[in-house]
PyMOL Python script that loads the backbone (N, CA, C, O; Angstrom):
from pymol import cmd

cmd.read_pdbstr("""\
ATOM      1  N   UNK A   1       1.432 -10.235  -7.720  1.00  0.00           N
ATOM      2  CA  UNK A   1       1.062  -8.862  -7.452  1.00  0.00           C
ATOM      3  C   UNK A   1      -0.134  -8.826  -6.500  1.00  0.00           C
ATOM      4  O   UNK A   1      -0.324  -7.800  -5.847  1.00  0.00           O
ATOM      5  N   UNK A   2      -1.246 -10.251  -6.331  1.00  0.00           N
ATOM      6  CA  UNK A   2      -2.372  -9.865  -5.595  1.00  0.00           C
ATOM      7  C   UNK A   2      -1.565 -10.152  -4.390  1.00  0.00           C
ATOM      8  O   UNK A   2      -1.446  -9.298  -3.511  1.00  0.00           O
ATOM      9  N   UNK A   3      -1.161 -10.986  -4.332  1.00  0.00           N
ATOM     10  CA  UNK A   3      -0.373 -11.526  -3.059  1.00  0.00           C
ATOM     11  C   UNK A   3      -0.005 -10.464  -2.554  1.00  0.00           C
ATOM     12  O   UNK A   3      -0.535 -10.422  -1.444  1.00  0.00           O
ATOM     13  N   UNK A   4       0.583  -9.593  -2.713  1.00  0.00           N
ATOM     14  CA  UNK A   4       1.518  -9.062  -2.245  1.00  0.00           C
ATOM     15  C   UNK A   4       0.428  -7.184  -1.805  1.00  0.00           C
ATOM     16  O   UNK A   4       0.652  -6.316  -0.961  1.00  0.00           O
ATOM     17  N   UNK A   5      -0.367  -7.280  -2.575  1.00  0.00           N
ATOM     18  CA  UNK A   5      -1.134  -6.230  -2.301  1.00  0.00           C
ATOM     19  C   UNK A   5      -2.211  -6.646  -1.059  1.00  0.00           C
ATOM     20  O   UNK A   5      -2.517  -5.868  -0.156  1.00  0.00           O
ATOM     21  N   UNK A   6      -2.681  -7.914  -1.183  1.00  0.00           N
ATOM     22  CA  UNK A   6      -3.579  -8.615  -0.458  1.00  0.00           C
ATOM     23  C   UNK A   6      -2.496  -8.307   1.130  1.00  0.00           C
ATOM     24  O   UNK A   6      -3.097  -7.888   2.118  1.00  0.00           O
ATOM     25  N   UNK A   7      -1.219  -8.507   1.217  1.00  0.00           N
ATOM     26  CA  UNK A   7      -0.372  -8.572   2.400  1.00  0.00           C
ATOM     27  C   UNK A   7      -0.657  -7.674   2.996  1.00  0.00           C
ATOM     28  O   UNK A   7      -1.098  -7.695   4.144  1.00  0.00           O
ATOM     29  N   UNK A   8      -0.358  -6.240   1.988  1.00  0.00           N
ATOM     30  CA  UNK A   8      -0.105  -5.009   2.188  1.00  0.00           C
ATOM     31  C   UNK A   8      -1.079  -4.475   2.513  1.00  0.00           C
ATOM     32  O   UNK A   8      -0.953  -3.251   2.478  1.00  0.00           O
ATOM     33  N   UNK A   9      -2.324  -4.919   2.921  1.00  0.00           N
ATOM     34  CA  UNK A   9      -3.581  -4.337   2.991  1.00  0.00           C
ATOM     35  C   UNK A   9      -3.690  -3.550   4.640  1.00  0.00           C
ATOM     36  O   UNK A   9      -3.589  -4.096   5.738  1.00  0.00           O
ATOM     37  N   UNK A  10      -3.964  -1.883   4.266  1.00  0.00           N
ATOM     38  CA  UNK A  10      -4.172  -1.100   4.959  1.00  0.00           C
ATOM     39  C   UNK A  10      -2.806  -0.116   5.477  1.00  0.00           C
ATOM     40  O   UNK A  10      -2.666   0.744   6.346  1.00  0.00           O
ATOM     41  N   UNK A  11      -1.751  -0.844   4.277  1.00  0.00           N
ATOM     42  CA  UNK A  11      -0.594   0.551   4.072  1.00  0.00           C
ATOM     43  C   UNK A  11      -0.716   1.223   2.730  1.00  0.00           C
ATOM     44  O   UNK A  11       0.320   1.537   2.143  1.00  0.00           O
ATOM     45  N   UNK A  12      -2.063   1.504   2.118  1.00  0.00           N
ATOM     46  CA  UNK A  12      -2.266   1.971   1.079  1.00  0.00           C
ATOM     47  C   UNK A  12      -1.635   1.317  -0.404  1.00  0.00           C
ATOM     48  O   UNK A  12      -1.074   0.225  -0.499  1.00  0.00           O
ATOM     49  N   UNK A  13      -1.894   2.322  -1.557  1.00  0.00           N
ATOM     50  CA  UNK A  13      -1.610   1.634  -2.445  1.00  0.00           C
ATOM     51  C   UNK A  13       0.123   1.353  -3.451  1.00  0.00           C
ATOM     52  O   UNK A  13       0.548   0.731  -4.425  1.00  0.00           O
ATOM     53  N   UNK A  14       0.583   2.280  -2.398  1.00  0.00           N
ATOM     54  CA  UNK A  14       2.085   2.899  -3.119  1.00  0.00           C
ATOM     55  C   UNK A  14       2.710   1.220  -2.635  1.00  0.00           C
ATOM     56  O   UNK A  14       2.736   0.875  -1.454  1.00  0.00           O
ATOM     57  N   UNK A  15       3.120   0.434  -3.632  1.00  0.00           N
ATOM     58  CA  UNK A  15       3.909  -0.684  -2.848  1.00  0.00           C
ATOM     59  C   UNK A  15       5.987  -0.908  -2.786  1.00  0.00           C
ATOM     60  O   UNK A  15       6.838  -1.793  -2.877  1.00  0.00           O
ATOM     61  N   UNK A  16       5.826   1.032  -2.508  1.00  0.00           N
ATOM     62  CA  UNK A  16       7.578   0.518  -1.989  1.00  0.00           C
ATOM     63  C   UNK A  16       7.572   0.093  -0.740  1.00  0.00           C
ATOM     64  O   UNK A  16       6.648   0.202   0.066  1.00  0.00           O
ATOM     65  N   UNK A  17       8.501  -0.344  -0.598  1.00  0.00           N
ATOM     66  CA  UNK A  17       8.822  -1.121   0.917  1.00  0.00           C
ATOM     67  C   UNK A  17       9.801  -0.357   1.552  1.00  0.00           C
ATOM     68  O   UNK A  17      10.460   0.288   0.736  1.00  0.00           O
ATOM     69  N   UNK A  18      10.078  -0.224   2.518  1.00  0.00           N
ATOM     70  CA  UNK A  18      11.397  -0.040   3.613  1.00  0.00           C
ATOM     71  C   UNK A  18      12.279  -0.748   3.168  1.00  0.00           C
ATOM     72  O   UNK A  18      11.874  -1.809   2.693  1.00  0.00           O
ATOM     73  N   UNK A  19      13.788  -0.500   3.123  1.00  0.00           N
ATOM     74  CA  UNK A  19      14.679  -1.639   2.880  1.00  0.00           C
ATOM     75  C   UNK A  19      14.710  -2.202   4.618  1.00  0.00           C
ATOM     76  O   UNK A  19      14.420  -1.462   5.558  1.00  0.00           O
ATOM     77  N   UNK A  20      15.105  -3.586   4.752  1.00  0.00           N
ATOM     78  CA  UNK A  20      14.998  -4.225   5.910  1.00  0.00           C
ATOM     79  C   UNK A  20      14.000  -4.425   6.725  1.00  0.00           C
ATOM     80  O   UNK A  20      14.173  -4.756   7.898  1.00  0.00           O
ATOM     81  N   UNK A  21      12.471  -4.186   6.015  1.00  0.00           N
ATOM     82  CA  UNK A  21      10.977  -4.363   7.067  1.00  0.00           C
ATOM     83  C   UNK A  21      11.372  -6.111   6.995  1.00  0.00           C
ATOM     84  O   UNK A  21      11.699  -6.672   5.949  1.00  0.00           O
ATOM     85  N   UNK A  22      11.263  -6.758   8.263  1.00  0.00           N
ATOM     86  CA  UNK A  22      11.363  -8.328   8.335  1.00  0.00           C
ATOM     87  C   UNK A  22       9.611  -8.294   7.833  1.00  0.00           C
ATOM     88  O   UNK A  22       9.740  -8.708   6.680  1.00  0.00           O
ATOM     89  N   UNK A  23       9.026  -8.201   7.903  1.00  0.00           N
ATOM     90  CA  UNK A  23       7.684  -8.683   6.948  1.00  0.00           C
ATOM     91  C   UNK A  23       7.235  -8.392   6.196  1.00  0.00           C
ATOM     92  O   UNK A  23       6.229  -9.006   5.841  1.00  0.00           O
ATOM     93  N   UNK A  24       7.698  -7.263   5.467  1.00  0.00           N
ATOM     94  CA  UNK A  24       7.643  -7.340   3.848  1.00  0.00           C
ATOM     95  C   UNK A  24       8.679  -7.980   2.980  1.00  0.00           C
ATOM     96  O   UNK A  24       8.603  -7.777   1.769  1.00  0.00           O
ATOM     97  N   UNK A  25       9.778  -8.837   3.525  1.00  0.00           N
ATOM     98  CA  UNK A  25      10.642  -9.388   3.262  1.00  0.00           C
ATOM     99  C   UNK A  25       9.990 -11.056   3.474  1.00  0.00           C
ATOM    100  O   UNK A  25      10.321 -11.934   2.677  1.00  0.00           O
ATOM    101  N   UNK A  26       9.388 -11.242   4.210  1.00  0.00           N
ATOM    102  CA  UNK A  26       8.745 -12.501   4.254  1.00  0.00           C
ATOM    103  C   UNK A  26       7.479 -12.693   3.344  1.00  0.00           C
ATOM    104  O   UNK A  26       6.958 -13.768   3.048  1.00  0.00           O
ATOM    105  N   UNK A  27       7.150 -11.626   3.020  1.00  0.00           N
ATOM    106  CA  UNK A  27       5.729 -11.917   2.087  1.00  0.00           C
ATOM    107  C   UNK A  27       6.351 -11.690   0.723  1.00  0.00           C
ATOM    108  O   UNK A  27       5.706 -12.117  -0.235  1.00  0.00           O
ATOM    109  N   UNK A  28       7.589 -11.041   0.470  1.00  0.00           N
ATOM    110  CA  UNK A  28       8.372 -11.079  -0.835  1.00  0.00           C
ATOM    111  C   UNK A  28       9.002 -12.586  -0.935  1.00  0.00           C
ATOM    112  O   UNK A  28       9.104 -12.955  -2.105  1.00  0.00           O
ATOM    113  N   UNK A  29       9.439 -13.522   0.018  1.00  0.00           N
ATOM    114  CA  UNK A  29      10.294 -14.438   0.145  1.00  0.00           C
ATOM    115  C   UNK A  29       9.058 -15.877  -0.327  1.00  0.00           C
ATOM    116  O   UNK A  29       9.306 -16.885  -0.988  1.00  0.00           O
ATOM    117  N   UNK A  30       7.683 -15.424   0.343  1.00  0.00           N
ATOM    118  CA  UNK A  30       6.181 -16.364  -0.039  1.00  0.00           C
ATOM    119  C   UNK A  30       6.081 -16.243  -1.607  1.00  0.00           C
ATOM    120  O   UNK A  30       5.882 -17.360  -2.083  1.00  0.00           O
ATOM    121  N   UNK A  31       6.150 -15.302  -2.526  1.00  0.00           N
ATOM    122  CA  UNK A  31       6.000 -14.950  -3.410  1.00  0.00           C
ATOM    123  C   UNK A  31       7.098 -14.851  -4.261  1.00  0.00           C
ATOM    124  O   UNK A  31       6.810 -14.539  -5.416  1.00  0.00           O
ATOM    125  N   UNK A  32       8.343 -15.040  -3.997  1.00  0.00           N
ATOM    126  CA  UNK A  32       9.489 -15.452  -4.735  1.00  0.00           C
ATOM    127  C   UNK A  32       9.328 -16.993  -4.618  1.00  0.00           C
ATOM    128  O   UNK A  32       9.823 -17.608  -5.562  1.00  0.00           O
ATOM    129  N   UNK A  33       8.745 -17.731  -3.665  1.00  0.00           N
ATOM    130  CA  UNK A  33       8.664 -19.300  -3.865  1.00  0.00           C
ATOM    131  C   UNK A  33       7.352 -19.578  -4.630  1.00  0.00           C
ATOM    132  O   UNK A  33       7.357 -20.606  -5.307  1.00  0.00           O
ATOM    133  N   UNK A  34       6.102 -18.746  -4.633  1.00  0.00           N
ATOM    134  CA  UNK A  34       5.370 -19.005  -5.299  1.00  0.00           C
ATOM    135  C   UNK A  34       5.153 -19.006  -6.796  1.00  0.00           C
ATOM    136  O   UNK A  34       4.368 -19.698  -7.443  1.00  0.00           O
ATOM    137  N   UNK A  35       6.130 -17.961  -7.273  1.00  0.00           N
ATOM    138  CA  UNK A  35       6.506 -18.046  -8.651  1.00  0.00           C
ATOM    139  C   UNK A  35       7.868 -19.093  -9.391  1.00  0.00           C
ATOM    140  O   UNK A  35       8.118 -19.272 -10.583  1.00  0.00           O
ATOM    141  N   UNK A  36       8.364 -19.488  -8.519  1.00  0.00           N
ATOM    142  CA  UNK A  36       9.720 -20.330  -9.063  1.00  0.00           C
ATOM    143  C   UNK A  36      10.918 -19.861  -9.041  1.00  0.00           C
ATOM    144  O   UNK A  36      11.941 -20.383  -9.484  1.00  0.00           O
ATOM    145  N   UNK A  37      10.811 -19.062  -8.621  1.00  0.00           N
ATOM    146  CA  UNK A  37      12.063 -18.004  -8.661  1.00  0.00           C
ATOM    147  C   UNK A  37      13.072 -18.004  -8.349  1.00  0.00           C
ATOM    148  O   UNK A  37      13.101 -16.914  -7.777  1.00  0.00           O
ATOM    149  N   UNK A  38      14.881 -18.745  -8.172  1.00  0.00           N
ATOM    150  CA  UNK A  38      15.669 -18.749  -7.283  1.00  0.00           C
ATOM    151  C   UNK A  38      16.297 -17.341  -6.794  1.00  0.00           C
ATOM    152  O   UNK A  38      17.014 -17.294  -5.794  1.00  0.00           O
ATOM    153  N   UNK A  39      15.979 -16.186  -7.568  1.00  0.00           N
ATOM    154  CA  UNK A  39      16.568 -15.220  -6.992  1.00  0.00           C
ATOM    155  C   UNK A  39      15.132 -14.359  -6.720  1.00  0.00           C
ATOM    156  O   UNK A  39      14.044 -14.203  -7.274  1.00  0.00           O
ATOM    157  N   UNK A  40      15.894 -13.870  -5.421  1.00  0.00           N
ATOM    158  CA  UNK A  40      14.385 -12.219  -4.777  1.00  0.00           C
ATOM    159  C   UNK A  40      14.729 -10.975  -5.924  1.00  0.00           C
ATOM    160  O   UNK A  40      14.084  -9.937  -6.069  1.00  0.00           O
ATOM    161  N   UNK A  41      15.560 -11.270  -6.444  1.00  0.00           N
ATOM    162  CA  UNK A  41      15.644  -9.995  -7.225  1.00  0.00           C
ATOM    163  C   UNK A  41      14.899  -9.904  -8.824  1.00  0.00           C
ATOM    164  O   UNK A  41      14.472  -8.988  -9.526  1.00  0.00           O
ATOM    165  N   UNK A  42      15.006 -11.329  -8.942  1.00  0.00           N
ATOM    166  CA  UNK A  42      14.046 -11.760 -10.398  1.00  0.00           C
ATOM    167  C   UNK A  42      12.244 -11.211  -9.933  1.00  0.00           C
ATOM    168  O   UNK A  42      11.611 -10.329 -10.512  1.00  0.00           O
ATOM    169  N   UNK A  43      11.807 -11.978  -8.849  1.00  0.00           N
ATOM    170  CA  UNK A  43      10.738 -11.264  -7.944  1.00  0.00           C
ATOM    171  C   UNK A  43      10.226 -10.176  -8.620  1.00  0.00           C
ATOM    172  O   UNK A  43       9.379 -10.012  -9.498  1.00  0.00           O
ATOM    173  N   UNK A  44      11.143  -9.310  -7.821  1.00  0.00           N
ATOM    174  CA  UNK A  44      11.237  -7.570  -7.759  1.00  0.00           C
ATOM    175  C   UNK A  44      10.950  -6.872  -8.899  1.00  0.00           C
ATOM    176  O   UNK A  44      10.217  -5.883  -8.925  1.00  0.00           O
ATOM    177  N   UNK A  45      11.603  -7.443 -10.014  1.00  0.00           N
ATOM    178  CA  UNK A  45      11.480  -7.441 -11.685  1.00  0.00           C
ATOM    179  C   UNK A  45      10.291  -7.139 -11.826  1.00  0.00           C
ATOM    180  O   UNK A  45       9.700  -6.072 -11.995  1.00  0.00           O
ATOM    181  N   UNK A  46       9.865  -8.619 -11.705  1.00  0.00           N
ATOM    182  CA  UNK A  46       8.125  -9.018 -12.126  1.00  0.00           C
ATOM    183  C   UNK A  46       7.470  -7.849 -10.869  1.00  0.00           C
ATOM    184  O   UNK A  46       6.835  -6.954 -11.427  1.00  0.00           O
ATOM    185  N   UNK A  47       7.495  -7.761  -9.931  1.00  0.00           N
ATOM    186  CA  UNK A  47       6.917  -7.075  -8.933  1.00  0.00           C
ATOM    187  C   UNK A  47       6.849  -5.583  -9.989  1.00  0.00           C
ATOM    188  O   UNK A  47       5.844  -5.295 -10.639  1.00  0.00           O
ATOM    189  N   UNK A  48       7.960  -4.862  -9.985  1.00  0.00           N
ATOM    190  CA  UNK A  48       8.178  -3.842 -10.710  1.00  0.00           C
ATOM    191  C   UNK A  48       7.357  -3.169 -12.098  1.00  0.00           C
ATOM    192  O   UNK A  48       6.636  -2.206 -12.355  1.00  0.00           O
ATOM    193  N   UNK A  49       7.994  -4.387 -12.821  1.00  0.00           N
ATOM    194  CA  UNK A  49       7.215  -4.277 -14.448  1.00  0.00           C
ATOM    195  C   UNK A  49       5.837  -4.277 -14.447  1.00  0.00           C
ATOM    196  O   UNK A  49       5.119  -3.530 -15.111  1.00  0.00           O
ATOM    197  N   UNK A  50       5.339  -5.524 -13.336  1.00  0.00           N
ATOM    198  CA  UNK A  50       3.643  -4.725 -13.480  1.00  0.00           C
ATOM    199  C   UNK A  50       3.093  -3.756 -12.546  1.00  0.00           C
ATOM    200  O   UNK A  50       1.908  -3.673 -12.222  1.00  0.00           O
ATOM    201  N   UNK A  51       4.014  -3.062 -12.157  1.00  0.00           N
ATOM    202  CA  UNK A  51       3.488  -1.911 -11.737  1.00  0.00           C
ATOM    203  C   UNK A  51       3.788  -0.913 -12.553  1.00  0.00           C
ATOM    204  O   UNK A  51       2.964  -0.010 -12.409  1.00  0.00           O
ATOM    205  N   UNK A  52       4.333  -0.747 -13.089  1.00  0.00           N
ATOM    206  CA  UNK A  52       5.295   0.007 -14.534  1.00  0.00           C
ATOM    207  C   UNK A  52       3.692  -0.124 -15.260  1.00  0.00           C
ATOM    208  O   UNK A  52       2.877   0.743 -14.946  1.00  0.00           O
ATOM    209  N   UNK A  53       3.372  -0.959 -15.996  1.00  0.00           N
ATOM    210  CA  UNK A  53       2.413  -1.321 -17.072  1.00  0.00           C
ATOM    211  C   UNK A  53       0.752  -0.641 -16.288  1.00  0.00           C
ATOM    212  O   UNK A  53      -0.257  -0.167 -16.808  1.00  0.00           O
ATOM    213  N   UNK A  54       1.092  -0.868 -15.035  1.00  0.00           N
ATOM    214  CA  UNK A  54      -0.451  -0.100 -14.279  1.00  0.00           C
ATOM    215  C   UNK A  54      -0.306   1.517 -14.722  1.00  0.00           C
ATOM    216  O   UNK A  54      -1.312   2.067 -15.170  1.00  0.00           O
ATOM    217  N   UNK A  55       0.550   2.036 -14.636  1.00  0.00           N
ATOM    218  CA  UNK A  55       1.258   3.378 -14.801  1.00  0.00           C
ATOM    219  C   UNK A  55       0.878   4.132 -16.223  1.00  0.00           C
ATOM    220  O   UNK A  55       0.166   5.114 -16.433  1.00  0.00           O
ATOM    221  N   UNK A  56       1.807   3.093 -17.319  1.00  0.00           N
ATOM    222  CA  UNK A  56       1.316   3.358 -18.610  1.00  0.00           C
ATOM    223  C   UNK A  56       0.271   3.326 -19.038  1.00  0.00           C
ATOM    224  O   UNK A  56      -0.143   4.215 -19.782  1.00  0.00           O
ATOM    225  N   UNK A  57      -0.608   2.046 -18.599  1.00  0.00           N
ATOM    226  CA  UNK A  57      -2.110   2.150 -18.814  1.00  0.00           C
ATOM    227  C   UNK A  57      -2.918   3.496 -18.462  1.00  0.00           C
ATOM    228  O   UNK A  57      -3.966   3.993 -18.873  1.00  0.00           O
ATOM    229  N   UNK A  58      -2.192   3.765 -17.754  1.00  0.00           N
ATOM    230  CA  UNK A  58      -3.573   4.978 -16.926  1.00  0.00           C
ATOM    231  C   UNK A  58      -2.718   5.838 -17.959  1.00  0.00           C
ATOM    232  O   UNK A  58      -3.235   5.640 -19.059  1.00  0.00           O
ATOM    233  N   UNK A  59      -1.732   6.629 -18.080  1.00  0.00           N
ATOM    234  CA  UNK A  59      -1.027   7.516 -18.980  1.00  0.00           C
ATOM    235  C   UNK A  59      -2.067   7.479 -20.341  1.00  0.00           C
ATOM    236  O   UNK A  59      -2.724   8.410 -20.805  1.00  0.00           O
ATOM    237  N   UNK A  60      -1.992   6.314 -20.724  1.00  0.00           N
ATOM    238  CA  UNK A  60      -2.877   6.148 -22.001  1.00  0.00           C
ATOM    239  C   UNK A  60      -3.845   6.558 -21.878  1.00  0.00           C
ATOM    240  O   UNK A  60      -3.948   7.281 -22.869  1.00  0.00           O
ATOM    241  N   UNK A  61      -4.737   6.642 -21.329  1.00  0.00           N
ATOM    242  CA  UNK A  61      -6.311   6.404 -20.881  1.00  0.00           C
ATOM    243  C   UNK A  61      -6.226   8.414 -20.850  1.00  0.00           C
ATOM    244  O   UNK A  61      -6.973   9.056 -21.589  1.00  0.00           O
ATOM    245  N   UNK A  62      -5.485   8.935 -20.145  1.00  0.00           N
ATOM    246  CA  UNK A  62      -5.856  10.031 -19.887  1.00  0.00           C
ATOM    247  C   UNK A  62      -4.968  10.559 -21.006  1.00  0.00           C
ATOM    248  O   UNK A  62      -4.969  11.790 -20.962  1.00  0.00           O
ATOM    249  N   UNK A  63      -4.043   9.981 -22.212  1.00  0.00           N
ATOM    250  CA  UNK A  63      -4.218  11.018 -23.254  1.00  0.00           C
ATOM    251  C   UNK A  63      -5.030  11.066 -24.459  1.00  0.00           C
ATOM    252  O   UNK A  63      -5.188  11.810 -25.428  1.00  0.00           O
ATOM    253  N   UNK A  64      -5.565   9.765 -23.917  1.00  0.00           N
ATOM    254  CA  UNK A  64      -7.124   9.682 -25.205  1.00  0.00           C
ATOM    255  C   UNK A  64      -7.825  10.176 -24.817  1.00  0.00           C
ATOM    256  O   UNK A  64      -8.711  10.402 -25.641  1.00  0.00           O
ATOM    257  N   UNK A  65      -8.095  10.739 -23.439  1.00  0.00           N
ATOM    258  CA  UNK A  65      -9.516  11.652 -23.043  1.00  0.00           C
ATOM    259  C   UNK A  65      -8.844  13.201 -23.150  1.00  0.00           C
ATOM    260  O   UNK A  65      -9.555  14.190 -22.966  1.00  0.00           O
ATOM    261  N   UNK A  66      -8.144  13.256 -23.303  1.00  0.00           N
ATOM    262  CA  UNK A  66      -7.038  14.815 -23.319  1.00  0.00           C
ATOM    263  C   UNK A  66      -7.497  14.971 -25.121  1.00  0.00           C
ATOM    264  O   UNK A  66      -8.038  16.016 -25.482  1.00  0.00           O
ATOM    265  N   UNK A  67      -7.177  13.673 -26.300  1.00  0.00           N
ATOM    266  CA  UNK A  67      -7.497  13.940 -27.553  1.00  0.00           C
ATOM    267  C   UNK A  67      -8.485  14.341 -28.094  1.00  0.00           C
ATOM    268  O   UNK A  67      -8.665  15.070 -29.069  1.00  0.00           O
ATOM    269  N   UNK A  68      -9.619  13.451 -26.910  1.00  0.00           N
ATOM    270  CA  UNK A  68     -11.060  13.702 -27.340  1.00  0.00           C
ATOM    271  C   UNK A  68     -11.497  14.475 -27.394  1.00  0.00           C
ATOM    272  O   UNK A  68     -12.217  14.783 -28.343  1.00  0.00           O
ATOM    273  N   UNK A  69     -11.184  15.479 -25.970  1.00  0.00           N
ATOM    274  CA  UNK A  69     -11.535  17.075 -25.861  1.00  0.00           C
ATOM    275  C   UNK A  69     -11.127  18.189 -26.572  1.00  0.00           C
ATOM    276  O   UNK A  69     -11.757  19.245 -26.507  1.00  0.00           O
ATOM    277  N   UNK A  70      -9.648  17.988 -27.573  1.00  0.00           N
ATOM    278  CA  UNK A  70      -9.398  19.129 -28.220  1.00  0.00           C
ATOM    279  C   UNK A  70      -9.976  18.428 -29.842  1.00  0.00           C
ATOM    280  O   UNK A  70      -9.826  19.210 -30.781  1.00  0.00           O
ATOM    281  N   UNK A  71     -10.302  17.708 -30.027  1.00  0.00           N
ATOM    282  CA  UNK A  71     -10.760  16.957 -30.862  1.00  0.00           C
ATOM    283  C   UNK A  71     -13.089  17.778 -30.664  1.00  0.00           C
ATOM    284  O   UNK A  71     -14.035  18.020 -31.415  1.00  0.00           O
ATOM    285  N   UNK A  72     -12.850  17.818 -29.571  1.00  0.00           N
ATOM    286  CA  UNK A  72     -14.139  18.433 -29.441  1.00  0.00           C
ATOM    287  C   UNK A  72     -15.599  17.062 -29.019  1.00  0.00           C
ATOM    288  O   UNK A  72     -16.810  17.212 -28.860  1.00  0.00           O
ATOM    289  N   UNK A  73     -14.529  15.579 -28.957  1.00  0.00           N
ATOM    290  CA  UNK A  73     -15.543  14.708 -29.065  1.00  0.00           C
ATOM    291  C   UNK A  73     -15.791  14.718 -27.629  1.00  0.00           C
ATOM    292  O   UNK A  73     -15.056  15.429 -26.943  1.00  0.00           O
ATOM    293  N   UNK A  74     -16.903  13.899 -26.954  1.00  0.00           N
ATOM    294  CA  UNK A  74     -17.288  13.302 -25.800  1.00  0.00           C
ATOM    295  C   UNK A  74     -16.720  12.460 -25.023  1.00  0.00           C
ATOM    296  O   UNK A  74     -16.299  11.374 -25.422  1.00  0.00           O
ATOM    297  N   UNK A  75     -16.631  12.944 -23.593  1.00  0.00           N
ATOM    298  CA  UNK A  75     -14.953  12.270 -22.898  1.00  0.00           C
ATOM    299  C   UNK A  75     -15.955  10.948 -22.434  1.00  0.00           C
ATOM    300  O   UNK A  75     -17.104  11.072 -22.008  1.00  0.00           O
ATOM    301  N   UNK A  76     -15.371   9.918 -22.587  1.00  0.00           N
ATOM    302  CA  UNK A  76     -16.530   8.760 -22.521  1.00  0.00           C
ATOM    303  C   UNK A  76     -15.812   8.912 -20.955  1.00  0.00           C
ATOM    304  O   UNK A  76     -16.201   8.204 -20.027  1.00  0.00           O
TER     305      UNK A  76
END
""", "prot")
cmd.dss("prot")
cmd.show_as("cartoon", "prot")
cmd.util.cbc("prot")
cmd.orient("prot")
C-alpha cells in the first residue's frame, strides 16, 4: 500500500486507476512481485481490503464522536 501511494504521489489520495494507464500497471506489476503473488488480481484484493479497513476505521471514529455528543460527553 506505501508502495503504491509513494508511486502515486501528486495524483492525490483516491487510488483508483484508469483501466489501461501503462504506469500504474507497472507499479501494480513491482508490487504484485514484491508480495509473492502469481496473480495481479490477488494484488488488487490486498490493494482493496486495506483500503476498505482505512474507510471503516474512520466510520468508527466518527460514530464514537457522534455518541459522545448526544451522550453530552467531550468530543476528544
Amino acid at each position: 500500500m506505501n508502495l503504491l501511494e509513494a508511486s502515486l504521489n501528486g495524483r492525490g489520495s483516491n487510488l483508483t486507476y484508469p483501466a489501461g494507464d501503462p504506469e500504474i500497471f507497472e507499479i501494480l506489476m513491482r508490487i504484485r512481485e514484491r508480495m509473492g503473488h502469481s496473480s495481479l488480481a490477488t494484488t488488487e484484493r490486498y490493494l482493496k481490503y486495506s483500503r476498505r479497513g482505512e474507510y471503516e476505521q474512520g466510520v468508527q471514529v466518527d460514530y464514537e464522536g457522534f455518541l459522545r455528543e448526544i451522550a453530552g460527553m467531550e468530543v476528544l
